[in-house]
C-alpha positions in Angstrom: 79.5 125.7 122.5 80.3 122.6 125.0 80.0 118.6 124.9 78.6 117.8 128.1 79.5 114.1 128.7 76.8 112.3 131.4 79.0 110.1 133.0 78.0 107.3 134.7 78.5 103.2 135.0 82.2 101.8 135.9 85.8 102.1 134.3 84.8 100.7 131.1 81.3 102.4 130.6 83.5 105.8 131.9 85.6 105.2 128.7 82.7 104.6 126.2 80.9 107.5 127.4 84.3 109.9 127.5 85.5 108.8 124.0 81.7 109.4 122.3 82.2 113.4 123.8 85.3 113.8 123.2 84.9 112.7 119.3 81.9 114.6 118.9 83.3 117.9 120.9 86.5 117.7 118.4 84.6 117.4 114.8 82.4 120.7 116.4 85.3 122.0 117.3 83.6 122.9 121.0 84.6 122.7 124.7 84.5 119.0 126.3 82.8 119.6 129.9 82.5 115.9 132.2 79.9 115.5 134.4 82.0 113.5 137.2 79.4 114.1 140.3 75.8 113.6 138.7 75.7 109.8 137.8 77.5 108.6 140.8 75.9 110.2 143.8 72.7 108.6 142.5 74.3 105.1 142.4 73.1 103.2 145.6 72.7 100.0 144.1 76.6 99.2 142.2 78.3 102.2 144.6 80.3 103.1 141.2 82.8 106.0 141.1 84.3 108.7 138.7 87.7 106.6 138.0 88.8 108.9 134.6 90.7 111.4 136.6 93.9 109.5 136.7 94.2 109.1 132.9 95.1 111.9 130.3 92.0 112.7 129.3 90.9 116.1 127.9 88.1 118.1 129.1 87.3 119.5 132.6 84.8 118.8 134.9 81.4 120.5 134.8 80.5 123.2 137.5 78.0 122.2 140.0 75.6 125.2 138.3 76.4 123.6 134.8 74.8 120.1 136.0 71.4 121.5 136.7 70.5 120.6 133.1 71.4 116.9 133.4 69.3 116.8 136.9 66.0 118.8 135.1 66.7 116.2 132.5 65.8 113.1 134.5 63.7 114.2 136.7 61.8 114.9 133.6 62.5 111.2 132.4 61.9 109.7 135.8 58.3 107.7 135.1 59.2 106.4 131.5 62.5 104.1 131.0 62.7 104.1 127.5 63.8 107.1 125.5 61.7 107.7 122.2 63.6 110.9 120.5 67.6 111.1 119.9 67.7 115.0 120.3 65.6 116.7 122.6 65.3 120.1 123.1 64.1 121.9 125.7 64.3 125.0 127.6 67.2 124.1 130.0 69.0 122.3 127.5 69.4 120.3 124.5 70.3 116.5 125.0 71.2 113.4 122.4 70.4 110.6 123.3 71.6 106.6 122.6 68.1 104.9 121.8 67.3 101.4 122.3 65.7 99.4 119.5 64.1 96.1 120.0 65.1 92.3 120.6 67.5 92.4 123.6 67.4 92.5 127.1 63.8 92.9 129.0 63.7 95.7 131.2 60.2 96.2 132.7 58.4 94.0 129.6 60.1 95.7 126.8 62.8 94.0 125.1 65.6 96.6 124.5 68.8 96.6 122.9 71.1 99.5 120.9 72.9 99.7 117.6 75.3 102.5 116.5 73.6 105.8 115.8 74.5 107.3 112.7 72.5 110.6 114.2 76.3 110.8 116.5 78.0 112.0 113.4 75.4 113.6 111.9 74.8 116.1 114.6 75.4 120.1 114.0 74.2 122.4 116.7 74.6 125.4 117.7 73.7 125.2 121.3 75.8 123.1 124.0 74.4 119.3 124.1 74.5 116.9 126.6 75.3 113.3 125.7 73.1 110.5 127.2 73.5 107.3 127.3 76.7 104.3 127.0 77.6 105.1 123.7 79.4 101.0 123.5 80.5 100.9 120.0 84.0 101.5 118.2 81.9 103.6 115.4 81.3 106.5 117.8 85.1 107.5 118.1 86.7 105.4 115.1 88.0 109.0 114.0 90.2 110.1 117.0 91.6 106.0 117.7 95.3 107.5 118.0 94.1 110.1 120.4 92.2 107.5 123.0 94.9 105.4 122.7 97.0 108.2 124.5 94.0 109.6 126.8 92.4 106.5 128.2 95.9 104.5 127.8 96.4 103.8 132.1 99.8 104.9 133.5 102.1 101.6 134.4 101.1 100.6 138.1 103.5 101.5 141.1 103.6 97.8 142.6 106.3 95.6 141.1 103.8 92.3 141.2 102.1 94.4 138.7 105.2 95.5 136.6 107.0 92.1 136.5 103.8 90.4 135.6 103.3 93.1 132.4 106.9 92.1 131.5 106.1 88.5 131.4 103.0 89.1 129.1 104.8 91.4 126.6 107.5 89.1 126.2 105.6 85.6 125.6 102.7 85.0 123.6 100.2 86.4 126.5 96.4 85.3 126.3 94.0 87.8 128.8 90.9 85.5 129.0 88.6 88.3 131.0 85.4 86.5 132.5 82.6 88.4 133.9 80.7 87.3 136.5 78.2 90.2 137.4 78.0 88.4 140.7 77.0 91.9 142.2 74.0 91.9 140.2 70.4 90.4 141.3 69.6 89.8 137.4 72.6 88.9 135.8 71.2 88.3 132.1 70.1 92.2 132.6 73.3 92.6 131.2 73.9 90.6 127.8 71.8 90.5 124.9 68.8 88.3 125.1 69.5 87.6 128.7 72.1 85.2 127.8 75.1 84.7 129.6 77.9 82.8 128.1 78.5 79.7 129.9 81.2 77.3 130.3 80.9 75.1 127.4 80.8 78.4 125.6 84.2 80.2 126.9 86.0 76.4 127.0 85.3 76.2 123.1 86.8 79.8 122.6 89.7 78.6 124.5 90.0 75.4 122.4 90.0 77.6 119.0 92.8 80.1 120.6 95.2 77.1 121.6 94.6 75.2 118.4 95.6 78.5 116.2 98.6 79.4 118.7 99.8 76.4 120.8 102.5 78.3 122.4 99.9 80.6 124.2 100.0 81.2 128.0 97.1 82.2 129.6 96.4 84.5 132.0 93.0 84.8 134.1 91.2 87.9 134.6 88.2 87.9 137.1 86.8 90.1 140.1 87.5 87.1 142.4 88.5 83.3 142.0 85.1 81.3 141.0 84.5 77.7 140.7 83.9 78.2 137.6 87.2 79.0 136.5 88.2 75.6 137.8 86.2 74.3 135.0 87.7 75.4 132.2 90.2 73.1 130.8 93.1 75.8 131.0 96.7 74.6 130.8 98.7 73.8 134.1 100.7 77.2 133.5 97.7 79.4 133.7 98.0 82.6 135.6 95.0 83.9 137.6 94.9 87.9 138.1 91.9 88.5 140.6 91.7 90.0 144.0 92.1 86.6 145.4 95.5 86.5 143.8 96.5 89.9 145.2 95.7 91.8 142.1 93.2 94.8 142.8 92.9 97.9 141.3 90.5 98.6 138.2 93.2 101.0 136.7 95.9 98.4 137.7 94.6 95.4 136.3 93.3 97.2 133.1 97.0 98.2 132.4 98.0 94.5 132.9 95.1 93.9 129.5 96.8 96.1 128.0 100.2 94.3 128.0 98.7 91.0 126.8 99.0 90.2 122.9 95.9 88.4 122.5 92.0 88.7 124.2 89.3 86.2 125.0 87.0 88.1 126.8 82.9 87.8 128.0 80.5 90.9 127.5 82.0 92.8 129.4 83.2 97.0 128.7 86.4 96.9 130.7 87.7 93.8 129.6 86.9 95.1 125.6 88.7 98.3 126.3 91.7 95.9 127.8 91.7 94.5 123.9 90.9 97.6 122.4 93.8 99.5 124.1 96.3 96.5 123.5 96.4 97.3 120.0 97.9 100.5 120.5 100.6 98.8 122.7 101.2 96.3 120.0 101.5 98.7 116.9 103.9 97.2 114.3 104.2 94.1 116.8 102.9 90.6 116.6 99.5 89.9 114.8 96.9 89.7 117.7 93.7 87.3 117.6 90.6 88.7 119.8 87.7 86.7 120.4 84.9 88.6 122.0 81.8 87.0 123.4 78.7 87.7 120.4 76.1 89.1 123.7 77.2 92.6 124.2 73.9 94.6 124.0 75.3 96.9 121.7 74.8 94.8 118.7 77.4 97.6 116.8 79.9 96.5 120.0 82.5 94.7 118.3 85.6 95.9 116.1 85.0 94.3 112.6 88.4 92.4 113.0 87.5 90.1 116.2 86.6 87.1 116.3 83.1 86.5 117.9 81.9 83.3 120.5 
């Protein structure tokens, strides 16, 4: 029997996907296969790319005879968006699948969002399975958490910018305040929950509660690329801004240098709640952490229990 993961979406979307599998493949005790080819040659619009390969994950990569399944599965799929059955059998393949329920996002007229899916753990089979969808909730994989913090844990970057700025965060009471733009995207409220995105007056206020609680904190910025809006947010004069403006690029990179920080303030947004999610793991037995997460994340099962929510 194999776990066939459909991979697709960037880093953090990668992860989600990957640690859904590879929780599922161990309970059945079958073979973790990753699609790495499938969801990316059909991305013309974000240009995404299999980025996994240079962590220490588990699993191999599916044949290209072994991805026929996944290809029969949405051409099948192609004139309805919305998915109406969890587990679908059919002749070339059997396939579970992340539903959406009602009351987020509109995508053609329908209002869609997702919740954990008890069906995940629930599962037997006998026959290999696919996996199809984003999988964006802690729940899916809270039973192998000291495993992913070792497989999806980024190796320390080669440049020494990188490496002396990781120092700095692990030794002073590091904030990673992660702000999403989606700037490459022609609806950007596509991406949170109800179409909202959080705003300024929104991410200043979660600043405000982080530097009331911890005064000694020192921030640090993470963003694709330095925005005006940045300018805007009431930080302190020894901010730190990590963006490709600043000379930090690299989505494996810059992910290792969340890691390193002690405490998260962070905008829906999958790579920067894996940056949180992983820090824990660094900070085992260290200082008490405080992670405030932005409440939009379409997954409305998205957020750990312990963070904070804005």
């Amino acid at each position: 029997m194999k776990i066939f993961a459909a991979l697709n979406g960037g880093l953090g979307n990668q992860m989600f996907q990957y640690a859904a599998a590879r929780s599922l493949s161990q309970r059945l005790g079958a073979e973790l296969v990753l699609d790495t080819w499938s969801g990316f040659v059909r991305d013309r619009v974000y240009r995404r790319t299999y980025e996994l390969g240079a962590l220490p994950i588990q699993g191999r990569s599916a044949r290209p005879t072994e991805r026929l399944p996944i290809w029969l599965y949405r051409w099948k799929h192609r004139g309805r968006r919305i998915p109406t059955r969890s587990h679908e059998a059919h002749w070339f393949g059997d396939f579970l699948v992340e539903l959406p329920t009602t009351g987020g996002v509109t995508v053609e007229n329908e209002e869609l969002a997702f919740h954990y899916q008890p069906q995940h753990h629930r599962f037997t089979n006998h026959r290999s399975v696919w996996l199809v969808g984003y999988w964006q909730s802690p729940r899916y994989f809270e039973d192998i958490t000291t495993a992913l913090q070792v497989e999806l844990m980024p190796p320390p970057p080669a440049q020494n910018h990188f490496r002396q700025l990781g120092e700095e965060m692990l030794r002073s009471e590091s904030v990673a305040l992660g702000v999403r733009l989606y700037e490459e995207s022609a609806n950007p409220g596509f991406h949170a929950f109800g179409g909202k995105l959080k705003g300024v007056p929104e991410i200043r206020g979660a600043i405000a509660r982080l530097r009331s609680a911890r005064p000694a904190a020192r921030f640090y910025v993470f963003c694709t690329h330095w925005s005006p809006q940045l300018a805007q947010l009431a930080l302190p004069d020894d901010t730190v801004f990590v963006t490709h403006d600043d000379g930090y690029t690299g989505t494996l990179e810059c992910l290792w240098l969340l890691t390193q920080c002690q405490h998260h303030i962070f905008t829906n947004s999958s790579y920067y709640w894996w940056g949180a999610w992983l820090s824990a793991g660094v900070r085992r037995g260290g200082r008490e952490q405080q992670i405030i997460a932005a409440d939009n994340f379409i997954n409305r099962d998205g957020l750990c229990p312990a963070w904070e929510r804005f």
